[in-house]
N, C-alpha and C positions, 0 to 999 in steps of 0.2 A: 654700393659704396662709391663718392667721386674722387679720385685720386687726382683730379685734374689740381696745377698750381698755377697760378697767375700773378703776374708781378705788374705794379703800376709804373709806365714810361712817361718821360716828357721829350718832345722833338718839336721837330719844325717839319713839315709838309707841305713845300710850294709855296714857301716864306710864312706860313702860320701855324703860331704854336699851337702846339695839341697836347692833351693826355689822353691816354689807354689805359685801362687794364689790359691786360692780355695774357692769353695762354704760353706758358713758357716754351711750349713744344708748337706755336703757331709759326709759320713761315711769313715774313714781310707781305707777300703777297697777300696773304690772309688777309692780315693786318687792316691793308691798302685799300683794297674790295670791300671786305666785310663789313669794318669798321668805319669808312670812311667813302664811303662809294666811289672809289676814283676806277672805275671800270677803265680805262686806258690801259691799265698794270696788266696784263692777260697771264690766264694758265696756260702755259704750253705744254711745253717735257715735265716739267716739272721736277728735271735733275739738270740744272745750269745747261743746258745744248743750246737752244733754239733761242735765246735774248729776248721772248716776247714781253717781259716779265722785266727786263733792264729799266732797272730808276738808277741815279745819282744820289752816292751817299757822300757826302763832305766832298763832292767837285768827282769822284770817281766812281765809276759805272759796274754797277754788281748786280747780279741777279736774283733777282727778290725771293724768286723761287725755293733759291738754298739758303737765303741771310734768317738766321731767326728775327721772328719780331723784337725779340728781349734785349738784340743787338744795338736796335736802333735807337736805345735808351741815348737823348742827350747827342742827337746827330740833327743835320742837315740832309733832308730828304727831297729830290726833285722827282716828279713825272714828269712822262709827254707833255702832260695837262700845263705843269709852271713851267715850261720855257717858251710858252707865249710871254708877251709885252705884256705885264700887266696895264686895265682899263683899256685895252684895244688889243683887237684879235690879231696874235701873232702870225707871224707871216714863214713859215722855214723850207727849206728844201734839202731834198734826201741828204745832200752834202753836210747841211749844214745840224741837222739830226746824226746823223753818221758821227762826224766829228763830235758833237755834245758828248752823245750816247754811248761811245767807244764801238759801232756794233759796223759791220759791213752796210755797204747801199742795197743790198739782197734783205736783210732780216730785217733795214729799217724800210722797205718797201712794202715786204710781209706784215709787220706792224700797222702800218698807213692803212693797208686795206682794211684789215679788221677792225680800226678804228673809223674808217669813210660805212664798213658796213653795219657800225652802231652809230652812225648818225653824230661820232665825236670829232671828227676831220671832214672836212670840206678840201674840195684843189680849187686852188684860185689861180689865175695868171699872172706872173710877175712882169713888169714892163723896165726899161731903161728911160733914163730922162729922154732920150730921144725916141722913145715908142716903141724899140724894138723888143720882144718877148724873148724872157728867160723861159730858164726850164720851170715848169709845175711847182708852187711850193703849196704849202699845204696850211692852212688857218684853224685854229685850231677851235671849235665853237665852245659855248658854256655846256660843263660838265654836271654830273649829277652829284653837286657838292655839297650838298645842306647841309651834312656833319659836321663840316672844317667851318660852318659858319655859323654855327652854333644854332642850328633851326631844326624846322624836323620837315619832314617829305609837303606838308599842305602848307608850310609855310613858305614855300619856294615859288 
């Protein structure tokens, strides 16, 4: 017997809209990953602790891990992934993730890395008009998003 219930959402995901179905008992995260491949989103604790999991829902930063999917019905959804520039690869540093994300320069470091070691963050060097280097920000390269663009994995 499947007792599972699923409810159809519509939102926005790094400025494009989507629909789901989705399990009512699925967490955001799910959602994010499963549905949508934005591998960025990571499982961590898995009970709100660790922010690996922080997207931006309507400009404020929660963590996917505890937000139902069901919640997300009809919201503004950001990841790592859309606070690049859209059409050229954004440029951020810890500071300026920190601030977006609501999260300490510790968890958004911790994030950085497990994102540089799936090959979804790069560091690049930031310079001053006058050539002097800032600190590291980070670029964010093309993700694994064929779903949000309406395509399937060999059309990419």
């Amino acid at each position: 017997m499947n007792d599972r219930q699923f409810k159809h959402i519509r939102c926005t995901i790094n400025s494009r809209a989507v629909d789901a179905m989705v399990d009512v008992r699925a967490s955001l995260t799910e959602l994010l990953r499963g549905e949508f491949a934005l591998t960025s989103v990571k499982h961590g604790c898995d009970v709100g602790e660790c922010g690996a999991c922080t997207v931006l829902i309507d400009g404020e930063p929660f963590n996917s891990c505890i937000y139902l999917a069901v919640w997300a019905d009809g919201k503004d959804i950001t990841t790592v992934d859309g606070l690049a520039e859209p059409g050229a690869p954004g440029c951020l540093s810890y500071g300026e993730l920190s601030r977006s994300m609501g999260l300490s320069k510790g968890q958004v470091r911790r994030i950085c890395k497990l994102l540089q070691e799936e090959g979804a963050l790069r560091v690049v060097p930031r310079y001053l008009d006058n050539g002097a280097q800032l600190e590291n920000a980070y670029a964010l390269t093309p993700m694994n998003d064929w779903r949000l663009k309406g395509g399937s994995p060999s059309s990419s």
